[in-house]
N, C-alpha and C positions, 0 to 999 in steps of 0.2 A: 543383811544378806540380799544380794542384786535376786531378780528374778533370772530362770537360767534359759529361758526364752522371751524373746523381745516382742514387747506384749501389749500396745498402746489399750488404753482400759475400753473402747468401742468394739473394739475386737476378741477382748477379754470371754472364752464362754463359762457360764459357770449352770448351766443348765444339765441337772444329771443326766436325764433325759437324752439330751441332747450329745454328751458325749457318750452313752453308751451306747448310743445309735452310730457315734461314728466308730468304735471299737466293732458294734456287731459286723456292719456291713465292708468293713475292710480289717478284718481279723490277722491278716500275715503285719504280724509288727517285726520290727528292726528292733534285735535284742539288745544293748550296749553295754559294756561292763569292761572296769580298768582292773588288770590283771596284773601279775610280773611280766608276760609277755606284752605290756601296752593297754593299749585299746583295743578291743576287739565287739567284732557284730553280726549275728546274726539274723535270720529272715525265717520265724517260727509261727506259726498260725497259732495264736492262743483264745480261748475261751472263757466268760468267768462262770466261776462255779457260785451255788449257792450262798456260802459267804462270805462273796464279793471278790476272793485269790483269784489272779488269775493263773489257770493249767495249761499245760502245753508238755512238749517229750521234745527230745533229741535222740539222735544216733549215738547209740553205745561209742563206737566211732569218732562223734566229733568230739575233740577237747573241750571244746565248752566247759563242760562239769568236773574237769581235773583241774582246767586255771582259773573256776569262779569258788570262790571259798561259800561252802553253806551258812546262808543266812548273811550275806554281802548285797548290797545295795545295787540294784543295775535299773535301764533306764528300758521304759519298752514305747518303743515310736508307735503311732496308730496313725495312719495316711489316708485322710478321706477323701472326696471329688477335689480338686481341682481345677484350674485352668485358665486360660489366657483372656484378658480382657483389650478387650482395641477400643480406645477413646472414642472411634468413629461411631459404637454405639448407642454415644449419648448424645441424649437432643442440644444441651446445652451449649457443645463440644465446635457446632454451626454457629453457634449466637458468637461464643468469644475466644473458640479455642483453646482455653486454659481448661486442657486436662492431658493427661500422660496415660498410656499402658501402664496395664498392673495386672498381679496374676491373684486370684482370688483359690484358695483354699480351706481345709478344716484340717487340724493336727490336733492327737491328744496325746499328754508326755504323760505316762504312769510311772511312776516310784514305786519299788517297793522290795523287801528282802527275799532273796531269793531259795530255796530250799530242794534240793534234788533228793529224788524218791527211785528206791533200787530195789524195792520190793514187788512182788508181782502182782499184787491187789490194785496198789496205788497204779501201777502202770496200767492193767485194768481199766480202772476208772479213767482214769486220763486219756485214753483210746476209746471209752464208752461214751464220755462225754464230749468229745472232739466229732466223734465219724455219726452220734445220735441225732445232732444239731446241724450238720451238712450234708449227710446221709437224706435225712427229712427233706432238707430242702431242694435236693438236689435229683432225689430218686423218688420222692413221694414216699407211695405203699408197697415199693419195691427195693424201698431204703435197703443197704448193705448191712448186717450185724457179725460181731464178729462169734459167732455162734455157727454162720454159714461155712466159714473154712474148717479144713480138718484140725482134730484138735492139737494134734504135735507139731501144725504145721504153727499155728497160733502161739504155739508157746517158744517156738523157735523164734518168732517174731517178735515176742516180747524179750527174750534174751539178748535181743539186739537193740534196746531202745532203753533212754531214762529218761524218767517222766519227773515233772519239776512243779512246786508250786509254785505263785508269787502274793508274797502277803503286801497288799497296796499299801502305803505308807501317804502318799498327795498324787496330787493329777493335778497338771495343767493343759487344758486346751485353750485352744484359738481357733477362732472362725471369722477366718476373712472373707466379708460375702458383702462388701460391697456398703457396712451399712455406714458410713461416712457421707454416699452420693445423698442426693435428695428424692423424693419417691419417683420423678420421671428419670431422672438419669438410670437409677436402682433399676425401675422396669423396662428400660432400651437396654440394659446389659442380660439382664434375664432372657425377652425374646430375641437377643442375638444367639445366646447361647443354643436355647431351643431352637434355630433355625441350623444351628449347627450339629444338631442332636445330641449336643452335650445335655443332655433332660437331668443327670444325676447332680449335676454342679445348681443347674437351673432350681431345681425342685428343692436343695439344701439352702440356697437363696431366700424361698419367696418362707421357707417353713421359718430360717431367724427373721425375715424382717419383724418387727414390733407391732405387736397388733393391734388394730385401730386406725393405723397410720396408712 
């Protein structure tokens, strides 16, 4: 069986760590799942929970959960920093000019079976643990609970949503950060980036390079 992302093994990540770090901080994943209608995908902010599913809801509304059969296979994209590399920022680049642009990135592909939840408990939870975890971080000690709204108004709200697990099955990620150059090349792309205030691609940079090196 090919690998279903092309995945030279230096850019291969296999650091748990490291991809749950790219799942936290860029949460809206691209949903993907082959249905009778096709392919279809959506763009769901998911969370994992305790052990390890990832949760997430949808709109009563969208199809999603009428063309994805419970407990079918879909693919959830997680999109971390990227961005553009210009040869000019490697020293090397003067001595002999053999180097080319290249866009550096972090992707992590989760598998896993999918299961939708129509109960109001589960929807609940899936609302408690989405808005508890960006609420925090977003409002502090003035976080939003959903305690605050009226309570008919809450449940209307949940009448309109279904909330879904995903039980992980594999994960592949990739993190293309450069580590192929040699450690001057590696750090003229780092402080280009930071001169461009790309600070999130920079800082996902210097955290894989290998330590000691």
């Amino acid at each position: 069986m090919g690998c279903a992302m092309y995945l030279p093994e230096h850019f291969n990540e296999v650091d748990p760590e490291a991809v749950a770090a790219v799942i936290a901080a860029a949460p809206l994943a691209a949903v993907v799942a082959q249905t009778r209608d096709g392919l279809i995908a959506n763009h769901i902010p998911l969370i994992a929970g305790k052990d390890g599913a990832l949760v997430g809801h949808v709109a009563l509304a969208n199809d999603m959960h009428r063309l994805i059969d419970d407990g079918q296979e879909i693919l959830a994209i997680f999109h971390g920093a990227d961005g553009y590399i210009t040869p000019n920022s490697y020293p090397s680049k003067a001595e002999h000019h053999r180097a080319v642009p290249t866009w550096n990135y972090q992707v992590a592909h989760v598998y896993g079976a999918i299961h939708f939840q129509h109960d109001e408990r589960s929807k609940c939870a899936a609302l408690g643990l989405l808005t508890h975890e960006h609420e925090r971080r977003v409002s502090g000690d003035k976080a939003w609970r959903m305690s605050d709204g009226p309570a008919d108004y809450i449940v209307d709200m949940l009448s309109k949503i279904v909330a879904f697990r995903i039980v992980v099955t594999r994960t592949i990620a990739k993190s293309k950060l450069s580590q192929n150059r040699d450690r001057r090349d590696f750090g003229g792309a780092v402080a280009a980036l930071r001169e461009r205030g790309e600070s999130a691609l920079a800082d996902a940079m210097e955290a894989r390079w290998p330590k000691g090196e």
